[in-house]
C-alpha positions as CSV (number, residue, x, y, z in Angstrom):
1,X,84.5,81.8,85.7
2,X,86.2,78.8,85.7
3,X,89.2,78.4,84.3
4,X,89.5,81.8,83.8
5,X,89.8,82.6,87.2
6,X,93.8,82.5,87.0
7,X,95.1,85.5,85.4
8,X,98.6,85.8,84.2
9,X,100.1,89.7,84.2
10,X,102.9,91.5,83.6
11,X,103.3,94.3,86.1
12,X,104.3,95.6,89.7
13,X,102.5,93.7,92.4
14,X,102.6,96.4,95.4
15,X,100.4,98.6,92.7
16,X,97.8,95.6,92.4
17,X,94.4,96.4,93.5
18,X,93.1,93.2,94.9
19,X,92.4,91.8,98.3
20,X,95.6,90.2,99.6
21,X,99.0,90.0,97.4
22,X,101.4,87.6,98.7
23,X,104.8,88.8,99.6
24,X,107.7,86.2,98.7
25,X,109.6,87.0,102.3
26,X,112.9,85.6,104.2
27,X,112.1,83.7,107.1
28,X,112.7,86.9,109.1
29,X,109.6,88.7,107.3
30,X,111.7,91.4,108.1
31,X,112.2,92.8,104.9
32,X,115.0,91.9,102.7
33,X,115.4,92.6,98.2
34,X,113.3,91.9,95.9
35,X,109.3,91.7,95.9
36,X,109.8,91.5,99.6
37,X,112.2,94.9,99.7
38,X,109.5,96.8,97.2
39,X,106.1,95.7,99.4
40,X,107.6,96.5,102.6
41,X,108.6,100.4,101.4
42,X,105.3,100.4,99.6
43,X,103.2,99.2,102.6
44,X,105.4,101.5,104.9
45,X,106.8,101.5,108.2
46,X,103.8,99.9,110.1
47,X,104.3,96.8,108.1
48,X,107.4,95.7,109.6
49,X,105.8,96.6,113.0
50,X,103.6,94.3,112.3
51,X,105.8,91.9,111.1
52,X,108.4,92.1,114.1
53,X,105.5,90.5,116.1
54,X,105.0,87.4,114.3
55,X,107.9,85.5,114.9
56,X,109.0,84.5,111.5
57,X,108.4,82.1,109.2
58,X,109.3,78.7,108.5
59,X,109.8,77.8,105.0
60,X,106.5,76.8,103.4
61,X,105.1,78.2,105.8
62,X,102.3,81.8,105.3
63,X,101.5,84.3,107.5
64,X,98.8,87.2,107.0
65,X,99.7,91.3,108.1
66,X,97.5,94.1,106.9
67,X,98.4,95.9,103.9
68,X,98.6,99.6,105.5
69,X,99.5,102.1,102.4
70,X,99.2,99.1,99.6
71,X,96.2,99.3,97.7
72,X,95.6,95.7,98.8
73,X,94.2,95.0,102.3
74,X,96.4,92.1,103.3
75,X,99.7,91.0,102.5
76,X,100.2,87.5,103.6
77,X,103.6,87.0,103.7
78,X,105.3,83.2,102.4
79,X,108.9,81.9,102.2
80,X,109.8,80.1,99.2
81,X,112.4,77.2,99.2
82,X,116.0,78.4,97.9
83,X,117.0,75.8,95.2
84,X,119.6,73.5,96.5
85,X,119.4,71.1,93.2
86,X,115.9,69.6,93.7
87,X,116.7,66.9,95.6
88,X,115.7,69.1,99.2
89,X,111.9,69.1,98.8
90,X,112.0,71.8,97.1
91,X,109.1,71.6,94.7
92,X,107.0,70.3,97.8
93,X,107.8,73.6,99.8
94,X,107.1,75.8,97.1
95,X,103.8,74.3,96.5
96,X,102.8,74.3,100.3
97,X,103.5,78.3,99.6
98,X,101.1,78.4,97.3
99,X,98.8,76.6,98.9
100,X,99.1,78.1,102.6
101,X,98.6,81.6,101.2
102,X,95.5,80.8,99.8
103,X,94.5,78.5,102.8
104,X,94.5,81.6,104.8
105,X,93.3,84.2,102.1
106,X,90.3,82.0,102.0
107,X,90.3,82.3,105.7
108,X,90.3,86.3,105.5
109,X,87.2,85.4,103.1
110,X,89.7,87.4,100.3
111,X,88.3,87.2,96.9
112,X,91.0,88.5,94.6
113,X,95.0,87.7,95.4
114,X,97.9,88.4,93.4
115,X,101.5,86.2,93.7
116,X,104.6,87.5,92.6
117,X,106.9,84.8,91.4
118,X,108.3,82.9,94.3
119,X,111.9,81.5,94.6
120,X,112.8,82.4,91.2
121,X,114.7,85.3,92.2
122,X,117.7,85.4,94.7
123,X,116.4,81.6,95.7
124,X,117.1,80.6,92.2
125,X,114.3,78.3,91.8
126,X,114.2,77.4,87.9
127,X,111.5,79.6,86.5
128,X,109.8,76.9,84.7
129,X,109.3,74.7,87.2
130,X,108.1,76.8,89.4
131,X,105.6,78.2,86.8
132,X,104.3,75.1,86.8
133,X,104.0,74.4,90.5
134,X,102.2,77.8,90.5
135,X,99.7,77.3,88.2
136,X,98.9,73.4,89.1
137,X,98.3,75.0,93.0
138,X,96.0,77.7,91.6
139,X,94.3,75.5,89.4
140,X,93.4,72.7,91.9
141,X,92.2,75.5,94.9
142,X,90.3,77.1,92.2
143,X,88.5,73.7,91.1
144,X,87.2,73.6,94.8
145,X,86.9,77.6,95.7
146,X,86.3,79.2,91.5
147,X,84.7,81.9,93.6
148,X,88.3,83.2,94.1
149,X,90.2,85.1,91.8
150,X,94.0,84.5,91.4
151,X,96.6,86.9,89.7
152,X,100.5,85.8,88.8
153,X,102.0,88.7,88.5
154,X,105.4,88.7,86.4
155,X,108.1,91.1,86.4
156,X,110.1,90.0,83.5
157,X,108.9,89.3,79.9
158,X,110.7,85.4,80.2
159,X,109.0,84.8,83.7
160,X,105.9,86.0,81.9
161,X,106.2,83.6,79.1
162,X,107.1,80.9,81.3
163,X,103.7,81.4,83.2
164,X,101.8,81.3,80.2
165,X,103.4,78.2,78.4
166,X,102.8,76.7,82.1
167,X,98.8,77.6,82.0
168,X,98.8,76.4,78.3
169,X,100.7,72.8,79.2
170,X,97.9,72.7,82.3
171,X,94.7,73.6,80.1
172,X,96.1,70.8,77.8
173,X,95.9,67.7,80.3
């Protein structure tokens, strides 16, 4: 499969049908907008049963629930930086995301996993930057696990485009 193990897709992640999507949650993982608001209604009420018991999350940080009514079996749940500037560690946090969640995916012996777009929302992370951190993470698990399967899924036409011009620059060097 190689490097066409990455996927990059316009669409709604709770309707995914893979093993685990990743939720981009507060550090509650109590709920909250967003992807975070639209997977815990889709997943229903048992979710955030679920979720009261874990305790939060620190930034960087992922933690794996079940998926209950999503199509997907797990959601493992990560908290993205909020951009303060990029002098914070920002880009460091928002890689460990990306590579917690599929740390423990690989754990839960998940094959296929879809990731919204994390930060780039309420957080404000710049979209092309964290494009790039996305797909650099992916790419360098995948060169050690190409068994897995990896979806970035975009809601918007520019985070789309963003993605791909990222995966493009990547392929290039």
């Amino acid at each position: 499969m190689g490097k066409h193990s990455i996927e990059i897709v316009a669409g709604d992640i709770v309707r995914m049908e893979v093993d685990a999507i990743v939720n981009a949650a507060n550090s509650s993982l109590l709920g909250g907008g967003g992807v975070d608001g639209a997977i815990h209604r889709a997943a229903g009420p048992r979710l955030l049963e679920e979720c009261r018991a874990l305790g939060g999350c620190p930034t960087g940080e992922a933690k794996i629930t079940r998926g209950y009514d999503l199509p997907a079996r797990y959601v493992i749940h990560t908290v993205g930086p909020i951009w303060h500037g990029g002098d914070q560690g920002e880009e460091k946090l928002l890689a460990n995301c990306y590579r917690n969640s599929l740390h423990l995916a690989l754990e839960k012996n998940v094959k296929t996993i879809a990731f919204p777009s994390i930060s780039t929302g309420a957080y404000r992370f710049p979209i092309e930057e964290a494009a790039r951190i996305a797909v650099q993470e992916v790419r360098n698990f995948l060169a050690a696990h190409p068994e897995m399967r990896v979806s970035l899924v975009c809601f918007s036409e520019n985070d789309l485009a963003q993605y791909r011009h990222a995966l493009r620059e990547t392929e290039n060097h």
